[in-house]
C-alpha positions as CSV (number, residue, x, y, z in Angstrom):
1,X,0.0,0.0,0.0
2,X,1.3,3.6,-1.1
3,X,1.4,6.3,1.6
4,X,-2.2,8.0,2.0
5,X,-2.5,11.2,-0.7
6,X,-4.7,13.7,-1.2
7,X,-7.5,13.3,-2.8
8,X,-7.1,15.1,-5.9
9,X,-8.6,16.1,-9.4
10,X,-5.4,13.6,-10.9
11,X,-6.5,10.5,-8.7
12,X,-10.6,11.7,-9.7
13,X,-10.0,10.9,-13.2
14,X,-8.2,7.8,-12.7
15,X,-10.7,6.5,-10.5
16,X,-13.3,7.9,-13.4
17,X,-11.3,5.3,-16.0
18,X,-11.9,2.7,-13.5
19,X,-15.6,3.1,-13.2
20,X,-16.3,4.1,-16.9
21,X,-16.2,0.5,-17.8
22,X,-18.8,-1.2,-15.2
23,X,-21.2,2.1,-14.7
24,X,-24.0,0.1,-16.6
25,X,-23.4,-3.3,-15.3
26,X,-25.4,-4.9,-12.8
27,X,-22.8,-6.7,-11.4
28,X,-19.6,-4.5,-11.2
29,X,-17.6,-7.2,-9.7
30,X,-17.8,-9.4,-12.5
31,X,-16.0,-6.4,-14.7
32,X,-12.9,-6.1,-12.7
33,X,-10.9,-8.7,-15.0
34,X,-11.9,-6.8,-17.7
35,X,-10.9,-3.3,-16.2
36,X,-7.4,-4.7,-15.4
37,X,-6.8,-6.4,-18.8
38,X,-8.2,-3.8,-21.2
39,X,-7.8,-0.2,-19.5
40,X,-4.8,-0.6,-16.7
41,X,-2.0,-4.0,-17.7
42,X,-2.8,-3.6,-21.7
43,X,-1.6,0.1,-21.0
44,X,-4.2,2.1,-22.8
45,X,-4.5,4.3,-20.2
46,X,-0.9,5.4,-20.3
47,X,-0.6,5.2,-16.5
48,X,1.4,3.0,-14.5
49,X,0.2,0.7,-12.2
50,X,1.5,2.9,-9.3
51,X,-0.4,5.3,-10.2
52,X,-3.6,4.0,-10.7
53,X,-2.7,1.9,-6.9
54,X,-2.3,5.3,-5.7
55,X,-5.1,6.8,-6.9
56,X,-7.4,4.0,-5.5
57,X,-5.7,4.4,-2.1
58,X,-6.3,8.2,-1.7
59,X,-9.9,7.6,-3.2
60,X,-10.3,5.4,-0.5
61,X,-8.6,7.1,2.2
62,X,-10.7,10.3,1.4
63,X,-14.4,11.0,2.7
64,X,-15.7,11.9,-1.1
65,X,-18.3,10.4,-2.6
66,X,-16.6,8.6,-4.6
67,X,-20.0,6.9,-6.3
68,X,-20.8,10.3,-7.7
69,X,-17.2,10.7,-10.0
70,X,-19.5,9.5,-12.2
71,X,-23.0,9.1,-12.9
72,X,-24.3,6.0,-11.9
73,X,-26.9,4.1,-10.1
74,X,-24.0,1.8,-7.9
75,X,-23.9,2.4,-3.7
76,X,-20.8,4.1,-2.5
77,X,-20.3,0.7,-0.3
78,X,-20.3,-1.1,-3.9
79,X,-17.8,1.1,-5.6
80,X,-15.6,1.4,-2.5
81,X,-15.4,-2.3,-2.5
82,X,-14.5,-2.7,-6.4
83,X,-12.0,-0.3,-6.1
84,X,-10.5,-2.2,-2.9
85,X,-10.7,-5.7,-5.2
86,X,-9.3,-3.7,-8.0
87,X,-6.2,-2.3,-5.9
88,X,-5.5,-6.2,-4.7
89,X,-5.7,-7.3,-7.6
90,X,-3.4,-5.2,-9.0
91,X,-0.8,-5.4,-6.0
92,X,-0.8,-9.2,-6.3
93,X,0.0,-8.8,-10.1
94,X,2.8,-6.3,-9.2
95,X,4.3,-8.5,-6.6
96,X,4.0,-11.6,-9.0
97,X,5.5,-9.5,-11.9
98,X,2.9,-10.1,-14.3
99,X,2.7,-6.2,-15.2
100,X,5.0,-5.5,-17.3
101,X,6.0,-2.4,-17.5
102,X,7.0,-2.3,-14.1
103,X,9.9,-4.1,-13.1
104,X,11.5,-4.5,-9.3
C-alpha cells in the first residue's frame, strides 16, 4: 500500500477510468478482470500501475463520494469495494510480476 495522498482532481480521473467500464453493469464485480486487462496491464491508459494503486488508495482514504465521480446508479459501499478488489488485484499482479511495465 502507497502512503495515504490527497484526494485530488489527478486520482478523480483515474478512478473515473476505472468506473467508466462497469457504470451500466449490474454486477460490477464481474468487470474487474476486464478493467485490469483492457484499461490498466494492456496500457491504454498510459498510467502505470503505481499510479492508478495510488489513486485508488487516496480515493479510499478520502471522505468523497466517490460513487458520484461519475454518474451511476451503484452504492458508494459497492464502488468502495471494487476499487479495494481492483487495488489487490493489482498489488498481487505487481508483486507476481505479471505487469510489465514495471519491473523491481
Amino acid at each position: 500500500m502507497c502512503p495515504i495522498l490527497q484526494f485530488n482532481w489527478r486520482h478523480a480521473a483515474i478512478l473515473r477510468m476505472l468506473l467508466y467500464p462497469i457504470q451500466f453493469d449490474c454486477y460490477p464485480m464481474l468487470g474487474i478482470e476486464r478493467v485490469l486487462a483492457r484499461d490498466v496491464l494492456e496500457c491504454h491508459s498510459k498510467l502505470w500501475p503505481t499510479n492508478v494503486i495510488s489513486a485508488i488508495d487516496a480515493g479510499l482514504a478520502s471522505s468523497e463520494k466517490l460513487s458520484e465521480l461519475i454518474p451511476m446508479t451503484h452504492s458508494e459501499e459497492l464502488i468502495r469495494s471494487y476499487l479495494a478488489i481492483l487495488q489487490n488485484r493489482l498489488e498481487r499482479s505487481r508483486q507476481h510480476r505479471y505487469i510489465r511495465r514495471e519491473t523491481p
